[in-house]
N, C-alpha and C positions, 0 to 999 in steps of 0.2 A: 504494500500500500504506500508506502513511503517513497518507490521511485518510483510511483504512478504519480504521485502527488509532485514527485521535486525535494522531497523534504528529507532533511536529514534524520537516523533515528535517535541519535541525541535530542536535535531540537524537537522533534515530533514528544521524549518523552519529560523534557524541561516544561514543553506546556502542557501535558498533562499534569504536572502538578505545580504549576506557577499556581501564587495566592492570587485575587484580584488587585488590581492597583489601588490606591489612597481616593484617586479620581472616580474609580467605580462604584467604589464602596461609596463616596459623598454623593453618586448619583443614584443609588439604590437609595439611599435615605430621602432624596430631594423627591424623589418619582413616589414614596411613599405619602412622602406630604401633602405633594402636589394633588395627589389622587384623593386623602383627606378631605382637604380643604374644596377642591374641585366639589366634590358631592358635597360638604358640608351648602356650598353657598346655590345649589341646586343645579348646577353646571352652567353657572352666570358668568365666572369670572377667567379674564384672558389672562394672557402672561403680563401683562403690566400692574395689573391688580394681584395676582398671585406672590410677584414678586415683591410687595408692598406687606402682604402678608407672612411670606418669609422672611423677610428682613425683622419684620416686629417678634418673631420667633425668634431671632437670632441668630439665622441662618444669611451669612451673607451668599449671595446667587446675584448673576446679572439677569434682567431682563432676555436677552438673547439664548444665555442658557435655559433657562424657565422655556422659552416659546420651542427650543429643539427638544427639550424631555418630553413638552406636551404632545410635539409631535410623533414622537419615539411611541408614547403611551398610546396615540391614536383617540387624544380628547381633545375637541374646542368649545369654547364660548360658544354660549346662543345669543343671539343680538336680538335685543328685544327692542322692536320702534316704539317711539313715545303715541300713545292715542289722542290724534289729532283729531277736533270735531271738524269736521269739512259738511258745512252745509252752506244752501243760499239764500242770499236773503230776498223773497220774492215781495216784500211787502213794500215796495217803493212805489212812487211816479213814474219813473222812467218807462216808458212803453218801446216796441220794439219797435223797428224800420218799417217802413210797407215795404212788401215783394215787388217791387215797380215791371222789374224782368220775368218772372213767372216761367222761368226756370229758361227762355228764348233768350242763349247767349250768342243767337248767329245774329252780325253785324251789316246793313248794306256799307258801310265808310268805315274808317279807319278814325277810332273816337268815338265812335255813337255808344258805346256802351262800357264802360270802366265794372270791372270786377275785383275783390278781393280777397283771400282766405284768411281767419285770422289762426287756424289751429297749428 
């Protein structure tokens, strides 16, 4: 397997029993947290807010890091739009245009009929 692979069987048996790195192990913990807090806040919060929360844990973490573990994890933020009322106000003066063209946009001159769209 090992000159299928390329690989020495030294190195082949040095990593089977390598420990993890300092780095791995501090991303095992952050990925726990992450995942924590992730559900604690109902899966609202992105990596800028996460990372805001880690820091007040005492975990220092960058931004950047936070947003690659979350992707690693395979979690995002939900984006929730604010509930705007969109209604109209139909109780004014203003009355509409009359239809003068009545939908006959064919011209004899050049000028006799101006149109416009406003959507």
């Amino acid at each position: 397997m090992c000159r299928v692979f390329e690989v020495s069987r030294s190195g082949f048996y040095a990593w089977l029993i390598r420990k993890p790195s300092k780095r791995a192990l501090e991303n095992q913990a952050f990925k726990a947290t992450i995942l924590e807090l992730h559900q604690q806040s109902k899966f609202r919060l992105g990596s800028p807010k996460l990372t805001s929360e880690l820091r007040d844990r005492s975990m220092l973490v960058s931004r950047p890091r936070v947003a690659r573990l979350m992707k690693q994890l395979g979690i995002r933020s939900i984006i929730c739009k604010k509930f705007r009322v969109a209604t109209t106000d139909s109780n004014h003066e203003h009355h509409p245009s009359e239809n003068l063209l009545n939908r006959d946009f064919t011209a004899s001159k050049p000028g006799e009929k101006w149109v416009s769209d406003i959507t």
